[in-house]
C-alpha positions as CSV (number, residue, x, y, z in Angstrom):
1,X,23.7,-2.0,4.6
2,X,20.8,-2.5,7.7
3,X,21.5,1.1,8.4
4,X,20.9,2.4,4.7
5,X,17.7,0.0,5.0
6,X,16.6,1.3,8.0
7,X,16.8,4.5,6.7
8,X,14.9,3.8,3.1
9,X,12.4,2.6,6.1
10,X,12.4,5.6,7.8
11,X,11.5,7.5,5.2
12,X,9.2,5.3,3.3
13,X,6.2,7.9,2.7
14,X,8.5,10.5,1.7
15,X,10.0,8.3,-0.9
16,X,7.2,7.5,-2.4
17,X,6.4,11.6,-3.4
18,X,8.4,11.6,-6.4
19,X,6.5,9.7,-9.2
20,X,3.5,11.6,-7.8
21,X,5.6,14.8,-8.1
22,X,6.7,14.1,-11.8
23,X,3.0,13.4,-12.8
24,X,1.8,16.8,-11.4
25,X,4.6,18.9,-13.1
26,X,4.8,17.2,-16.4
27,X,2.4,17.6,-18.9
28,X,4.0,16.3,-21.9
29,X,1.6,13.2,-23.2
30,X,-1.3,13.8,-21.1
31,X,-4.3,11.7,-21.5
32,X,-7.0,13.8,-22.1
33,X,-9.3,11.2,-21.9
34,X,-11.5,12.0,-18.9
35,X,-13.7,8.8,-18.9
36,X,-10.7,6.2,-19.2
37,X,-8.8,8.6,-16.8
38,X,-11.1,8.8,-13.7
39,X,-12.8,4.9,-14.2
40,X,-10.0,3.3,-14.7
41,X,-7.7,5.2,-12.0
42,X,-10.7,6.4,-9.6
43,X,-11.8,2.4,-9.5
44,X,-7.7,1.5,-8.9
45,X,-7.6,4.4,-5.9
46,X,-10.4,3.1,-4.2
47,X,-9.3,-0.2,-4.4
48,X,-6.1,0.9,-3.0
49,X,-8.2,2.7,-0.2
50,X,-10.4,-0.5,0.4
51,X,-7.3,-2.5,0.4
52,X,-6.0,-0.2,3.2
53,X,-8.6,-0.4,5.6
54,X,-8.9,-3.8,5.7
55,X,-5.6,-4.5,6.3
56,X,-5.7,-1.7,8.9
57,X,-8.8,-3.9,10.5
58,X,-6.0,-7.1,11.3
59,X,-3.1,-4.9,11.9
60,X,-4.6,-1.9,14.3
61,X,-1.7,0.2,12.8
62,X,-2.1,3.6,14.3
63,X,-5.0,2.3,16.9
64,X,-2.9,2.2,19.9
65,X,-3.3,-2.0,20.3
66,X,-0.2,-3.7,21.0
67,X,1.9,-5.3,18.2
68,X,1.4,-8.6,17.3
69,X,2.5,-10.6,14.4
70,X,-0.9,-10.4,12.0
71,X,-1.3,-13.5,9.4
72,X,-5.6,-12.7,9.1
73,X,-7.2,-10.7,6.6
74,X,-5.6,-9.6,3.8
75,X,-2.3,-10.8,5.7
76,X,-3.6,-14.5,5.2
77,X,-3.2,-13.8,1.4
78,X,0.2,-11.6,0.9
79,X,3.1,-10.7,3.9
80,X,2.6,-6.9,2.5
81,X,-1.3,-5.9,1.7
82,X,-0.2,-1.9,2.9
83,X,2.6,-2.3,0.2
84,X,0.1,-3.4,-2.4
85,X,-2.7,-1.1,-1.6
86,X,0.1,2.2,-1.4
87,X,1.4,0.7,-4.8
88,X,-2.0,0.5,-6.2
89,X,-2.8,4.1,-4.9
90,X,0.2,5.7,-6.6
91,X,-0.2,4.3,-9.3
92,X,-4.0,5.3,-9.5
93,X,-2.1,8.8,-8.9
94,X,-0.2,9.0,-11.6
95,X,-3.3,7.5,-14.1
96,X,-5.4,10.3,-12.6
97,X,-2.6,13.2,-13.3
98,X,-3.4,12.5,-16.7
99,X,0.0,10.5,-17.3
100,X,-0.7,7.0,-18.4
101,X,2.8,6.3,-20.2
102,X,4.4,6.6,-16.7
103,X,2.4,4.7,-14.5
104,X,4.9,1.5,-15.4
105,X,7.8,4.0,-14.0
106,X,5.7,4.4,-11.2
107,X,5.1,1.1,-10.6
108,X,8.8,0.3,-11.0
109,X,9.5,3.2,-8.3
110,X,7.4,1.6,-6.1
111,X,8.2,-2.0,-6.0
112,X,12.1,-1.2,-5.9
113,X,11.4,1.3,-2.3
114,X,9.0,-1.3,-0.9
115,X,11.6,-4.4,-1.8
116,X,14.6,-2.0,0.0
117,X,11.5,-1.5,3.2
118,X,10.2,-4.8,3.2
119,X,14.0,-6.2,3.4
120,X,14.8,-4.3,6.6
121,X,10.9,-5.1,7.9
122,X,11.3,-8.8,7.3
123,X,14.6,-8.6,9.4
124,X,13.2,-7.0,12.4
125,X,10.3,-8.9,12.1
126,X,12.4,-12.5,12.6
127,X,14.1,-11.2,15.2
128,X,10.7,-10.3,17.3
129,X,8.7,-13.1,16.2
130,X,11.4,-15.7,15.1
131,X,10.5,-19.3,14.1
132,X,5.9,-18.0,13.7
133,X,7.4,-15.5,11.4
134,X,9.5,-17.6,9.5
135,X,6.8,-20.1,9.0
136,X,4.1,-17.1,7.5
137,X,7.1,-16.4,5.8
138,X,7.4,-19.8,4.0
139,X,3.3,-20.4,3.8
140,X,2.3,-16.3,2.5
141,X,4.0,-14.9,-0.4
142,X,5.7,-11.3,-0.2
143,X,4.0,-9.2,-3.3
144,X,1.6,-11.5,-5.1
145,X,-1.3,-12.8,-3.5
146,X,-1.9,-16.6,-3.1
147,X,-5.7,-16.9,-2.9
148,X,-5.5,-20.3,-1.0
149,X,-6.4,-19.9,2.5
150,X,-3.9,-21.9,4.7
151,X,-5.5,-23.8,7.5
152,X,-3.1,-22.4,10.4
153,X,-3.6,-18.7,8.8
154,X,-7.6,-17.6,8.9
155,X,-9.4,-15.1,7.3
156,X,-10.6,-12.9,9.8
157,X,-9.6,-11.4,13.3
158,X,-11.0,-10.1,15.5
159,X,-14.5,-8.6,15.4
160,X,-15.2,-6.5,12.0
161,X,-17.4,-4.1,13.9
162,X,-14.8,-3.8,16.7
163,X,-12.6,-2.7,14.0
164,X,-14.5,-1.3,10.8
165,X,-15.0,2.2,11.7
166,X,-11.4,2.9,14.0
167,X,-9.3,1.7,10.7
168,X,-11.8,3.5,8.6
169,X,-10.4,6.8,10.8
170,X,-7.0,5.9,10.7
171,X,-7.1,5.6,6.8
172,X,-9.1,8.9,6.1
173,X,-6.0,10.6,5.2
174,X,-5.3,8.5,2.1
175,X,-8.6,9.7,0.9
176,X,-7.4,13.0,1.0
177,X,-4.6,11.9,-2.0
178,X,-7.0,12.4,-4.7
179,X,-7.1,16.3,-3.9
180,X,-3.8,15.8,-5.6
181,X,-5.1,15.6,-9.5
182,X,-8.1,17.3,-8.7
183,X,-5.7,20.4,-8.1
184,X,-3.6,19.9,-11.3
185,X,-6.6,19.6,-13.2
186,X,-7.7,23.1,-12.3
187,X,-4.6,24.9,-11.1
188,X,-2.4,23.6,-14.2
């Protein structure tokens, strides 16, 4: 089973392609309602975006800066803000190919890959950090966020201008995403 984990790991981006897939091909019960469409998605991507950057800020994911086990920021209020803000963003997806009825599928999708992910994460994770993990484990919940700031657990890190503008870099390629329904819209 760690070795089908570590694989669902592994491949984690790539698995989360097919809702976005289905939304592009199928048009069967499109929403043609533009203004619902781009608010209500467009405000749930950027949040997603947002989400991602700020997280990147306490984790330096992609930044070159040594691992260490992150509990500031967004980590302060859920074990798995990237998860969250990639769920959110998928989900935006799929509201912004025009296909409302399945962004609960979506949804779906992605909690089952990300609980198969975060499984084998958590397990590595004990094993580097041992007993500090297990305690942000017990004090910061997995999915849902606990707006209740922890004493031992602050909200920020280190320096937001040290950080602002390299984690803004490093997430520039999500941005990219919404090319996605912008091309279904005038290609389809």
């Amino acid at each position: 089973m760690k070795h089908t984990l570590f694989r669902i790991y592994k491949l984690r981006g790539l698995l989360m392609a097919p809702p976005i897939l289905f939304a592009f091909f199928v048009r069967w019960h499109e929403v043609e309602w533009d203004l619902l469409i781009w608010t209500v998605g467009g405000s749930a991507f950027v949040a997603g975006i947002l989400l991602r950057i700020w997280a990147q800020m306490h984790i330096h994911y992609r930044l070159g800066v040594p691992k260490a086990l992150t509990t500031t920021g967004p980590y302060a209020f859920t074990r798995n803000p990237i998860y969250t803000a990639n769920t959110l963003i998928i989900c935006s997806l799929v509201m912004l190919l025009e296909l409302v009825w399945f962004v609960p599928v979506a949804l779906a999708w992605c909690i089952f890959v990300y609980s198969l992910v975060i499984r084998y994460e958590e397990s590595d994770l004990l094993r580097r950090y041992g007993s500090a993990y297990r305690n942000y484990m017990r004090a910061v919940p997995r999915w849902i966020p606990r707006f209740i700031r922890h004493g031992d657990m602050p909200a920020s890190g280190s320096s937001y201008r040290t950080w602002l503008w390299p984690s803004i870099r490093a997430e520039m390629h999500c941005v990219l995403w919404v090319v996605i329904p912008l091309l279904k819209e005038f290609l389809l």
